[in-house]
KEZA-20919 format. One record per atom (N, C-alpha, C, O): residue in one letter; z, y, x. Coordinates in steps of 0.2 Angstrom, whole numbers, plus 5000, padded with zeros to 4 digits. Each point is the difference from the previous one (the first is absolute). Example, Ala and Ser with C-alpha at 12.3 -4.5 7.8 and 13.67 -1.06 7.14 Angstrom:
A503949725066/A500050064996/A500050065004/A500349995005/S499350064993/S500150065004/S500350054996/S500150065003/
END
This chain:
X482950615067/X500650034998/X500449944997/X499749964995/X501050025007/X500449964996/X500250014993/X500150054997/X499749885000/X500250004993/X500849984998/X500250014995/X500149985011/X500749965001/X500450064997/X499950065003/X500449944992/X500550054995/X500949995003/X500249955003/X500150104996/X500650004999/X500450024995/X499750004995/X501050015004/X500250024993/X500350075004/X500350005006/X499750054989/X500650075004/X500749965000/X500349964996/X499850065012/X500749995003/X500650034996/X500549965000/X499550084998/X500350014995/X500449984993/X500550004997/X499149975002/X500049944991/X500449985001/X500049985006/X500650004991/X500649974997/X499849964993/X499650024996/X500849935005/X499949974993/X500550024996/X500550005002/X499350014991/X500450034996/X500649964996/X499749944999/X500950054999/X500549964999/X499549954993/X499550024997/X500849945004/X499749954995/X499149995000/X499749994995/X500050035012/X499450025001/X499749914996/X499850004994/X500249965009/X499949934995/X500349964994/X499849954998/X500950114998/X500349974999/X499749944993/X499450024999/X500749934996/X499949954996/X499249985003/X499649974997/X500250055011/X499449955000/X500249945005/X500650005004/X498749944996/X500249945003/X499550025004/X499650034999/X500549945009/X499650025004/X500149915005/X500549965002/X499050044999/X500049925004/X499850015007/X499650055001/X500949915004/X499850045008/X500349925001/X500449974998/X498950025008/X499949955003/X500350005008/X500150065003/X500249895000/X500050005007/X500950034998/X500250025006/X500249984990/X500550034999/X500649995003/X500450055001/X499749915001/X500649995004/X500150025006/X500649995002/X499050055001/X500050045006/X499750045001/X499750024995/X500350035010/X499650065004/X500050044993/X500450014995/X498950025006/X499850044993/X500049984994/X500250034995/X499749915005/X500249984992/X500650004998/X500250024994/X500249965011/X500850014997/X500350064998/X500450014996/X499350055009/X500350074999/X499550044996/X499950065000/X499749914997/X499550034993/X500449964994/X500150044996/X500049905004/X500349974997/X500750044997/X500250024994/X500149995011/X500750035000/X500050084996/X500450034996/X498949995006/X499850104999/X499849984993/X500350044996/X499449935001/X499849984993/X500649984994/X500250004995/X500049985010/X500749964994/X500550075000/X500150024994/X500050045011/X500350035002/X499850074994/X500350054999/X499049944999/X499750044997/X499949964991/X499650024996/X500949945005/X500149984991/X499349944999/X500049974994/X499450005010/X499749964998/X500349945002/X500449995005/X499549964990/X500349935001/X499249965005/X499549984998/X501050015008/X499249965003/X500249925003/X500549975003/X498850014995/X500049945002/X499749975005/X499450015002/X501049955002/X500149995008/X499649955002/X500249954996/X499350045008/X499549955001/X500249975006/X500250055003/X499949895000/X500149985007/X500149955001/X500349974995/X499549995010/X500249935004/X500749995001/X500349955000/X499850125002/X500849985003/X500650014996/X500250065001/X500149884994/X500350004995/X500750065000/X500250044996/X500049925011/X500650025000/X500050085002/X500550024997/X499050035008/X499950074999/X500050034992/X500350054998/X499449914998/X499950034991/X500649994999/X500350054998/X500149895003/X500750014995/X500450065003/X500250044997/X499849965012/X500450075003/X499850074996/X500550044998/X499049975000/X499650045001/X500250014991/X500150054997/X499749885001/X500550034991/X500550014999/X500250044996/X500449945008/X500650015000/X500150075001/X500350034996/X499450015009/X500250075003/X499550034995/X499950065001/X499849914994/X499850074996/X500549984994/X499750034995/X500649945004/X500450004993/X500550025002/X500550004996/X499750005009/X500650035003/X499950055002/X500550035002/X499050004998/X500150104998/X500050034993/X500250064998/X499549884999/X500150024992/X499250034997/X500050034995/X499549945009/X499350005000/X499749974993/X500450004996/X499149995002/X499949954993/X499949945004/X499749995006/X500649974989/X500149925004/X499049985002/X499650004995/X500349975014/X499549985000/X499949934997/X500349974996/X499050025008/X499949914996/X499650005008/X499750045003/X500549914998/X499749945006/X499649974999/X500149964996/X499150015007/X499749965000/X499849965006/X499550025003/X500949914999/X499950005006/X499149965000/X499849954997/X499750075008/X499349975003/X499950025005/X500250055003/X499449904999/X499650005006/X499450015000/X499749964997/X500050095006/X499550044998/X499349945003/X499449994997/X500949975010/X499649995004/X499549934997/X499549995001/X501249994993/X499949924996/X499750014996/X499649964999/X500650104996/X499950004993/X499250004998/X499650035002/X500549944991/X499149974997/X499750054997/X500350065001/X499449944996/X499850064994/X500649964992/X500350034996/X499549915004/X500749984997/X500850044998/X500350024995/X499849985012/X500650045002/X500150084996/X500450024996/X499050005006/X500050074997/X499850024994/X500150054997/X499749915000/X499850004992/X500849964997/X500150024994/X500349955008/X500749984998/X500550065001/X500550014997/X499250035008/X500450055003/X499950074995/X500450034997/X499049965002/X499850064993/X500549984994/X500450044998/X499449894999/X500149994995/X500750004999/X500249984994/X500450045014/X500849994996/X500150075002/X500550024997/X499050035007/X500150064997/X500050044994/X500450034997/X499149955001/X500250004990/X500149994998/X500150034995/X500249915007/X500549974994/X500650065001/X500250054996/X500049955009/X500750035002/X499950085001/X500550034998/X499050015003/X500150084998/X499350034998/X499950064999/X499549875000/X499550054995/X499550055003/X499550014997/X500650025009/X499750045003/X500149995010/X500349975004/X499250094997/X500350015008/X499750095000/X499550035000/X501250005001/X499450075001/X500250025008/X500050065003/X500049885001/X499950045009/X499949905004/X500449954998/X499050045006/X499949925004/X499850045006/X499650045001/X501149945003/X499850025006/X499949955004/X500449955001/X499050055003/X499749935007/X500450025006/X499750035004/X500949954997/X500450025005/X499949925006/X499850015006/X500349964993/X499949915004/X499150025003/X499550014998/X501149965009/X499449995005/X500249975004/X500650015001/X498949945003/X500549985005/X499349995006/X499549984998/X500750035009/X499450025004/X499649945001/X499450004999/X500949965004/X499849945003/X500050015007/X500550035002/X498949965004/X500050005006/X499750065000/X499650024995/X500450015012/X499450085002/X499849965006/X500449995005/X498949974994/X499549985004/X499450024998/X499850034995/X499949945011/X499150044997/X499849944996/X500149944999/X499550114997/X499649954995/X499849955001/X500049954996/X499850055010/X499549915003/X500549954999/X499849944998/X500850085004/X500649965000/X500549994995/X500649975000/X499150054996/X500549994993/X499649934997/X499449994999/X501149985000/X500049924996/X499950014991/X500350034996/X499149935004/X500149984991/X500750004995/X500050014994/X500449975009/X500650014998/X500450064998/X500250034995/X499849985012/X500450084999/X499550074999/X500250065000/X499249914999/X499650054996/X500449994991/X500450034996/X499349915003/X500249994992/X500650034999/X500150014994/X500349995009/X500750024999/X500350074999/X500550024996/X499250025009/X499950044998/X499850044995/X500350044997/X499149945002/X499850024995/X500149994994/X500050054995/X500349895004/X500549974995/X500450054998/X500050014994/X500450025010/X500550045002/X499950084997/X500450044996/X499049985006/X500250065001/X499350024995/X500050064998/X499549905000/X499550024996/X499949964994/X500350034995/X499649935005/X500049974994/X500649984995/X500049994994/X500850015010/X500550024993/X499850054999/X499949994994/X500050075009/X500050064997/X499449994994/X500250034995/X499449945004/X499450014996/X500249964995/X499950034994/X500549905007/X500049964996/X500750014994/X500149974995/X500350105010/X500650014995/X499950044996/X500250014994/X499350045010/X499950084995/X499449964995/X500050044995/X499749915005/X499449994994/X500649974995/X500050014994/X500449945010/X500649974994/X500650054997/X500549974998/X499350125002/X500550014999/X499750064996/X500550034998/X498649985001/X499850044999/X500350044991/X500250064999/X499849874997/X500050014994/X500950055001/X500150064998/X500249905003/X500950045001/X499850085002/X499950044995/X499949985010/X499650075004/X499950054992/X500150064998/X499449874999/X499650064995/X500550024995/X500050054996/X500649895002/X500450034995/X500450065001/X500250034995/X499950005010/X500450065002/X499650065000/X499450005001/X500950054997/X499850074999/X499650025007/X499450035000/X500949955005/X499850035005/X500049965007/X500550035003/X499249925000/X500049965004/X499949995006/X499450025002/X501149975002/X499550015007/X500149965006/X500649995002/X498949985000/X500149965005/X499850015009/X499550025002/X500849975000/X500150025008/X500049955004/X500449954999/X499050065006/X499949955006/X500350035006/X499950065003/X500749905000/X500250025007/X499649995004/X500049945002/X499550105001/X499450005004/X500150005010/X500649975001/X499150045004/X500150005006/X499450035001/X499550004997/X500750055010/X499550025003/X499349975003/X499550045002/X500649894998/X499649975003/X499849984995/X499749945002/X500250074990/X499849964997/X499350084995/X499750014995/X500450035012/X499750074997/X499550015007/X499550034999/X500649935007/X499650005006/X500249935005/X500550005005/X499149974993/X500149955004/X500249995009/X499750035004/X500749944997/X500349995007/X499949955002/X499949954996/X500250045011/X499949925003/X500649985001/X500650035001/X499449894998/X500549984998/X500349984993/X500349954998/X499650115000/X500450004993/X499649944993/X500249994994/X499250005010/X499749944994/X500249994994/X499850054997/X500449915000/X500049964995/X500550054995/X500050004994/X500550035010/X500550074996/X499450044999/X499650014995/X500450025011/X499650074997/X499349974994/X499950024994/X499749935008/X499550004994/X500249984994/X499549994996/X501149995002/X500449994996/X500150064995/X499950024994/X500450035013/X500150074996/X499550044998/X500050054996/X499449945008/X499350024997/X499849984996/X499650044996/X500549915002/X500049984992/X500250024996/X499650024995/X501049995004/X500650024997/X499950094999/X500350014994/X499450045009/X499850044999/X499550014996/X500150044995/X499349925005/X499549994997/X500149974993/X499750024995/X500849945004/X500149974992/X500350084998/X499850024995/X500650015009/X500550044996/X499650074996/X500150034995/X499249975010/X499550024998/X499550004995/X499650044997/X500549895003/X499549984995/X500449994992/X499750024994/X500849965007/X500550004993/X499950074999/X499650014996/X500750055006/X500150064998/X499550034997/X500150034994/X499349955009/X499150034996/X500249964994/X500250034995/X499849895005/X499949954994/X500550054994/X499750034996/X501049975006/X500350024996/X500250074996/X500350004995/X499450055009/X500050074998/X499850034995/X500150064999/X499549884998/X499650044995/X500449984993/X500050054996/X500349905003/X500249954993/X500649985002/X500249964996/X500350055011/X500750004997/X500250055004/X499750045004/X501249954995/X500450065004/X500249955006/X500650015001/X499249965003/X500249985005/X499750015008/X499449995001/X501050055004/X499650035002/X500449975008/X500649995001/X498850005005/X500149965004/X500150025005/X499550055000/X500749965007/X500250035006/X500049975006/X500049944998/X499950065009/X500349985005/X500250015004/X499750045003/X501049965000/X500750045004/X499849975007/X499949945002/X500050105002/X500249985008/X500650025002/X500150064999/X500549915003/X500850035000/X500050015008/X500450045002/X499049935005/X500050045005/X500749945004/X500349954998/X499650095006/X500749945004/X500649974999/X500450035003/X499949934994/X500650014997/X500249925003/X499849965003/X500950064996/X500449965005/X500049924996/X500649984999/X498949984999/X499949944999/X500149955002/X499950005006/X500249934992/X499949945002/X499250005001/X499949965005/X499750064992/X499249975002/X500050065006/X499649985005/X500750094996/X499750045004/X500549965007/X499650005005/X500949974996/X500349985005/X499749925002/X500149985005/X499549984990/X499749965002/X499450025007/X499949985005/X499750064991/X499250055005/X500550045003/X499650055001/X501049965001/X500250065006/X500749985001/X500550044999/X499849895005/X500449975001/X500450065005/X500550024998/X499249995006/X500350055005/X500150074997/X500550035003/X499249994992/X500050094999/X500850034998/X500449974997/X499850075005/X500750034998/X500150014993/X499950064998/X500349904997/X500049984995/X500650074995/X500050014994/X500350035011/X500350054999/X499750064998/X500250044996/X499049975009/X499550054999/X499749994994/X499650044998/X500649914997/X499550024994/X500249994994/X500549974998/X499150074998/X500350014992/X500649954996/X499949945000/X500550074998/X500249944996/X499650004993/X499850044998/X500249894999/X499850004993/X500350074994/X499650034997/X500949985003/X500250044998/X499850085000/X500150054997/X499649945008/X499950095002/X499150004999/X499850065002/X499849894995/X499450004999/X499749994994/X499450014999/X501049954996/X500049994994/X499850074994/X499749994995/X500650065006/X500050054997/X499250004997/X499950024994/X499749965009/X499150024998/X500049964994/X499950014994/X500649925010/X499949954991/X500150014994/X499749984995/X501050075005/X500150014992/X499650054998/X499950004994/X499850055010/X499650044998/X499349984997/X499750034996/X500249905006/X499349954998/X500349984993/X499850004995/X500749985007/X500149974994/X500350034993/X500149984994/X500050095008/X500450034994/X499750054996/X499450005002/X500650044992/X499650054998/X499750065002/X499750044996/X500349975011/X499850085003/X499549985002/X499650035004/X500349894995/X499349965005/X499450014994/X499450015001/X500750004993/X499650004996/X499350045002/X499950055002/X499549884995/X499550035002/X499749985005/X499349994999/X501150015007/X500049985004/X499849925002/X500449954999/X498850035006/X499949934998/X499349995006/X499550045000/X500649895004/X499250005001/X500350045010/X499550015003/X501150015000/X500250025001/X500149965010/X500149955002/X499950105000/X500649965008/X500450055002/X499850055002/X500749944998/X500650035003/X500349965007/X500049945001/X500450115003/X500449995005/X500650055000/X500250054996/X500249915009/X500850035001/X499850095003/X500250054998/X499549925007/X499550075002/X499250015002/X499749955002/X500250104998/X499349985001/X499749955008/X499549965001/X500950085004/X500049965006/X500149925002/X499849965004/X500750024988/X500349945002/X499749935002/X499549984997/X500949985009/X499449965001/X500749925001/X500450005004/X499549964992/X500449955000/X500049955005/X500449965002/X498850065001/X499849965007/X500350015004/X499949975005/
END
């Protein structure tokens, strides 16, 4: 039997469903981070924008202060570069500037090549993993303490189906996201007992992406979800009706298959 959860189709987020929280989302300038970004700001939380790509975070600050959202903050990195340095400086001007985080979303991924394993290079091994496993570990351990000062804290891994049943091809992504499963696991148990932060992982299933049009140059890019229309699971992860709630995998639906 499938452990893979859904949220009732139903659920609406409640006006001000986030409102006076901060919530951090990674990969922001595009695809889902931008339209979770956009859903969060929209629901009263002030969020703070992670990405390489400088010039998407300014677009992307500008249209949310131009709705009259609470003004975001920008942080621009490069997930692929960054030291453990890096993220320990990144903690420490989160404090300074708001003291807390009550929502860390691991939205940044970036595929790399779909070749068979034999044929993946040391390099574009590291890199990936870089990418897609290790910021994730190295931001949520530098960001643990922020986590714990909020009432109610929650962090969510944007997961993949192939990081739930490995596929050929998909190498160094998918074992990245089997990781990635497995931390969100292990955090949820660590954390359960002695604080309020409680951890999740989203499969959002097909969506009309930059990484999904890299592995499907040809697919009819019109046949699939937009960001916007799969986001709804996140604010539910991330808002108060999630309470309790922890340790966790969800999907867009239960069938959903991103591959």
């Amino acid at each position: 039997m499938s452990n893979i959860r859904t949220i009732d189709p139903s659920w609406q987020p409640a006006p001000g469903l986030l409102q006076d929280k901060v919530q951090f989302i990674t990969g922001a300038a595009d695809g889902i981070g931008r339209a979770l970004a956009t859903a969060c700001a929209s629901c009263g939380a002030t969020v703070i924008l992670l990405d390489r790509n400088v010039k998407g975070l300014e677009t992307l600050y500008d249209e949310i202060t131009a709705a009259g959202y609470p003004e975001p903050a920008i942080y621009p990195m490069d997930l692929k570069g960054a030291t453990p340095a890096d993220y320990r400086s990144l903690a420490e001007v989160l404090e300074k500037e708001f003291g807390r985080l009550d929502g860390l979303v691991h939205n940044a991924a970036w595929l790399g090549t779909l070749i068979p394993l034999a044929h993946c290079d040391d390099e574009l091994w590291l890199d990936v993993m870089q990418t897609n496993l290790n910021a994730p570990f190295l931001l949520t351990r530098s960001c643990l303490g922020l986590l714990e000062n909020s009432a109610a804290a929650a962090v969510l891994f944007l997961s993949d189906s192939v990081g739930r049943h490995g596929k050929a091809y998909w190498g160094a992504y998918g074992i990245a996201k089997a990781g990635i499963e497995n931390m969100s696991q292990t955090l949820a148990d660590e954390l359960e007992s002695n604080t309020q932060i409680r951890v999740n992982t989203y499969d959002p299933g097909p969506v009309r992406t930059a990484l999904r049009l890299i592995a499907y140059p040809a697919e009819n890019r019109e046949a699939l979800a937009t960001p916007e229309a799969v986001i709804q699971p996140c604010l539910y992860l991330l808002g108060p009706d999630c309470k309790g709630i922890t340790g966790q995998q969800f999907s867009f639906e239960t069938n959903g298959d991103r591959t």
